[in-house]
VMD Tcl script that draws the C-alpha trace (Angstrom):
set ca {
  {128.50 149.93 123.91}
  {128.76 150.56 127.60}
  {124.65 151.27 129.35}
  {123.26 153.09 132.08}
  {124.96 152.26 135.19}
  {128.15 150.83 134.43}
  {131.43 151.68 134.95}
  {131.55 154.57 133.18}
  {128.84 156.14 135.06}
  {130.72 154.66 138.40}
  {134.07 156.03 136.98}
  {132.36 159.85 136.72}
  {130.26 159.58 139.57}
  {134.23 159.19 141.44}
  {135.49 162.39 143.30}
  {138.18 163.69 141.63}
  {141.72 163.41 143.08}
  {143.61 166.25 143.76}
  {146.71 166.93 141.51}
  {150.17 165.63 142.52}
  {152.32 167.70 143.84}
  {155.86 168.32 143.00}
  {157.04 168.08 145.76}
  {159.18 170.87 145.96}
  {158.86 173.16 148.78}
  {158.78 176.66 147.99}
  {160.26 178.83 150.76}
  {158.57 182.18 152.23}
  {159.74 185.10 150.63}
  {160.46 187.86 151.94}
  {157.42 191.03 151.96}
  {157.53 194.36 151.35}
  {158.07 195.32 155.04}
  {160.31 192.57 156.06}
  {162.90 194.22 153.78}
  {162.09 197.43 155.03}
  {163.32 196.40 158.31}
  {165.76 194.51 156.83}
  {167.71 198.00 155.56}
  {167.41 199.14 158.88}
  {168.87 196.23 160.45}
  {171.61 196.53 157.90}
  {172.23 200.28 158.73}
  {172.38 199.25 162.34}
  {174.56 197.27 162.00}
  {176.72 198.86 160.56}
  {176.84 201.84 162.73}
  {177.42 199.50 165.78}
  {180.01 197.54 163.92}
  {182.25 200.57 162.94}
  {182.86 200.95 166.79}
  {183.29 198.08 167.78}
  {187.16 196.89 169.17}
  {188.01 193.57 167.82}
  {191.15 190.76 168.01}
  {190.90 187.82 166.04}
  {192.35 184.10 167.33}
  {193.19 182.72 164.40}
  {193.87 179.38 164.90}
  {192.90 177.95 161.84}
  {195.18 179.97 159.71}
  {193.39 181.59 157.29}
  {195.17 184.96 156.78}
  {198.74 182.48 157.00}
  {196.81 180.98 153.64}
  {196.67 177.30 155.28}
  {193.16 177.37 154.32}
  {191.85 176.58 150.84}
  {188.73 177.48 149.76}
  {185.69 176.89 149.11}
  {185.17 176.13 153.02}
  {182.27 175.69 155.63}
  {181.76 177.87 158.21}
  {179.93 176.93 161.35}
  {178.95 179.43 164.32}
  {176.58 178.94 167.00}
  {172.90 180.45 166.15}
  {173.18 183.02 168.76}
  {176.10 184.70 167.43}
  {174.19 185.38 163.84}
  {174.20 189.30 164.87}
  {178.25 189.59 163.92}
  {178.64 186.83 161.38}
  {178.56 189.46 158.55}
  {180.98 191.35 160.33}
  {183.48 189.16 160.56}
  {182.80 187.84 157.06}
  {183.56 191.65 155.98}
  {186.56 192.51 158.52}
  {188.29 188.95 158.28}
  {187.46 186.48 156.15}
  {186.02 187.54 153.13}
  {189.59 189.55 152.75}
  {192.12 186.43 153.48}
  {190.56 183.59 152.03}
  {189.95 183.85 147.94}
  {186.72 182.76 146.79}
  {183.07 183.60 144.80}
  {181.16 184.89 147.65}
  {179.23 183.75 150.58}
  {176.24 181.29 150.74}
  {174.01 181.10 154.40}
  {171.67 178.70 155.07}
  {168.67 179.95 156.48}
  {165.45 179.12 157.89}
  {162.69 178.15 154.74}
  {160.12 179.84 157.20}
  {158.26 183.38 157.40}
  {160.79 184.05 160.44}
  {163.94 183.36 158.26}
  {162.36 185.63 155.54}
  {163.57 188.83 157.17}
  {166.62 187.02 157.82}
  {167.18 186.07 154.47}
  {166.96 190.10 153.41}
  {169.10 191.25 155.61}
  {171.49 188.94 154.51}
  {170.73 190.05 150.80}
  {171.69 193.66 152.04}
  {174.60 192.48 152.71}
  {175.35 190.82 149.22}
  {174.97 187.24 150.76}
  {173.19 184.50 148.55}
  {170.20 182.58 151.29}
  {169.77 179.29 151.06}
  {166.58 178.10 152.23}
  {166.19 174.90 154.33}
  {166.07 173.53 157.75}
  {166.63 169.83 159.20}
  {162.61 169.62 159.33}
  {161.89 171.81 155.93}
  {162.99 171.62 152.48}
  {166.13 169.84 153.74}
  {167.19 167.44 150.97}
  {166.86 170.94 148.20}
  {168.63 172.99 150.50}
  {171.65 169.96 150.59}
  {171.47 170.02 146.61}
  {171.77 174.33 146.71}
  {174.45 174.42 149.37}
  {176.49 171.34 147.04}
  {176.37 173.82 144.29}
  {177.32 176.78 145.83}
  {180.27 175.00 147.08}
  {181.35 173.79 143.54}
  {181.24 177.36 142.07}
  {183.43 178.25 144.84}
  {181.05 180.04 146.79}
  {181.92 179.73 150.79}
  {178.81 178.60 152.85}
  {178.04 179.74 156.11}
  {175.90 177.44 158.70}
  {174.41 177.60 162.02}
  {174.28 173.91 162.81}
  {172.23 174.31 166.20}
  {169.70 176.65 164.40}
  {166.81 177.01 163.74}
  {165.04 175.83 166.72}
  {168.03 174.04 168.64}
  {168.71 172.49 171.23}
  {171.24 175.94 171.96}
  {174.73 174.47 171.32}
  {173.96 170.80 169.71}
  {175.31 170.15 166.06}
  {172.87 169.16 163.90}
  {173.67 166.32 161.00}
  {173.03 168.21 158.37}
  {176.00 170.15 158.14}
  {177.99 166.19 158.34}
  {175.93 165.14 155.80}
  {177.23 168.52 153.55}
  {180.92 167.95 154.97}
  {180.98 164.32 153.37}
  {179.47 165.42 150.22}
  {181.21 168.13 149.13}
  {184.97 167.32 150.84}
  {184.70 170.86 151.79}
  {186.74 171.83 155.03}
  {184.86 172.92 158.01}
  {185.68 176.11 159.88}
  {184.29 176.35 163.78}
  {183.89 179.84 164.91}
  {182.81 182.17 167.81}
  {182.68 185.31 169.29}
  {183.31 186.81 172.72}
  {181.42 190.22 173.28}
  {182.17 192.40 176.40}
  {179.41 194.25 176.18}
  {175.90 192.71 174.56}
  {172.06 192.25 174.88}
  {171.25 189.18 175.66}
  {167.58 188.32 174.64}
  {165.05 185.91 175.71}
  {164.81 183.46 172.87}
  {165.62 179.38 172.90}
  {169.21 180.28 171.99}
  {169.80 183.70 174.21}
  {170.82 185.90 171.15}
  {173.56 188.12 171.35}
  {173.57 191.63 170.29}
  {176.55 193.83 170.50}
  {176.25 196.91 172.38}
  {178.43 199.86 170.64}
  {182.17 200.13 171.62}
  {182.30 196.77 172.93}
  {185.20 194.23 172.33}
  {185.15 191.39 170.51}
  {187.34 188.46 170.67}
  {187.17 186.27 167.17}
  {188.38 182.94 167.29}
  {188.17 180.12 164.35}
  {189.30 176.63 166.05}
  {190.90 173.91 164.03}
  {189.67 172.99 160.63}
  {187.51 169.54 160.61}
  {187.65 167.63 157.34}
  {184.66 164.66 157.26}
  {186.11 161.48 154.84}
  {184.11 161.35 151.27}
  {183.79 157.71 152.59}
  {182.35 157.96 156.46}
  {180.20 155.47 157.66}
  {176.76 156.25 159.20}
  {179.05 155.96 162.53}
  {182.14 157.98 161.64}
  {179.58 160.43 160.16}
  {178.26 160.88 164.34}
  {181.76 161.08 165.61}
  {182.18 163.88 163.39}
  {179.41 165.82 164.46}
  {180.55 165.18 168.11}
  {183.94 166.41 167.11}
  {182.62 169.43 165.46}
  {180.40 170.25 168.60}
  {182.93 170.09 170.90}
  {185.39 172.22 169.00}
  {182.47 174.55 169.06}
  {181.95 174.16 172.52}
  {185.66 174.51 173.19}
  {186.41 178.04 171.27}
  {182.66 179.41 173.07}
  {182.46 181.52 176.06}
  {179.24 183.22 177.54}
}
mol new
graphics top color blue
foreach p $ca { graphics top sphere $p radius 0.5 }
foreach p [lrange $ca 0 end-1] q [lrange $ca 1 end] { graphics top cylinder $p $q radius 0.2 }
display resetview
């Protein structure tokens, strides 16, 4: 028999411990007026995209059917406001596959981003290098094994502007998907204030399309080859990129 003032009464007299988390990180969903705006970005969009003039550099010959899918695509954050455009006018038609994938932002910014994308009939994925990075690895994986194409901003979401990210090495090496770099030109644009100087398309502007060579990172890279990847991905970015 245990008496007053052992350590049972210690044990009880103990705070309590919170309960252990999961640790999985649920992203922020999207509210009621974030997809709101969301349609209207959507039909904006697509009024200013019906006008627009457009020639496509293909250099990584997709519509020639060099490409086989599932693949990667990787565009500079700043050029987000046409990436469903030329998903839609380009490569959605040439290149066979389940459907698109996007990584985007797990935070209440990439929420509205993540329903306009939905407008558009594009599966989010919700993770950045700083938040729910390893899950967002794991959804991206899958996507790419039910042939799903994934679509990736590697400077994004908070830069530098222009500088690759590992992540999207890390995905390369995993999956033995192919990599696609691609940009966009735009005659006429906004250009806004923001850490990567976002482009928006002004109607009846042109815009030049190119997709550079396709990168393929070895299922075997070391921690180093890994890096010379990225590098190599950057500066095919870099190369294909004109402000």
């Amino acid at each position: 028999m245990f008496e007053k003032g052992s350590v049972m009464d210690g044990a009880e007299s103990q705070p309590k411990r919170p309960p252990r988390k999961s640790g999985i990180v649920v992203p922020n969903q999207p509210r009621w007026h974030q997809r709101l705006v969301a349609f209207l970005i959507f039909l904006i969009e697509f009024l200013i995209t019906c006008t627009l003039r457009v020639r496509f550099d293909d250099r990584a010959g997709i519509a020639a059917g060099q490409v086989r899918g599932p693949v990667i695509y990787c565009l500079w954050h700043n050029r987000l406001a046409l990436c469903m455009f030329i998903w839609r006018r380009y490569c959605g038609r040439h290149l066979r596959c389940n459907g698109l994938a996007a990584l985007i932002s797990a935070s209440k910014d990439g929420a509205l981003l993540a329903a306009t994308l939905e407008q558009f009939g594009v599966q989010p994925v919700r993770g950045s290098s700083s938040r729910r990075g390893a899950q967002a690895l794991v959804e991206l994986s899958s996507a790419l094994e039910r042939g799903v194409n994934v679509a990736i901003t590697p400077d994004g979401p908070r830069g530098p502007m222009y500088r690759v990210q590992p992540g999207v090495a890390a995905l390369a090496q995993l999956t033995g998907a192919t990599i696609i770099p691609a940009a966009s030109h735009i005659s006429r644009k906004v250009t806004l204030k923001s850490w990567d100087r976002f482009q928006i398309p002004l109607p009846f502007a042109l815009c030049e399309i190119t997709f550079g060579t396709p990168l393929t990172c070895p299922r075997d890279a070391t921690e180093e080859q890994r890096e010379t990847f990225r590098t190599q991905l950057e500066a095919t970015l870099k190369a294909i990129t004109r402000d």
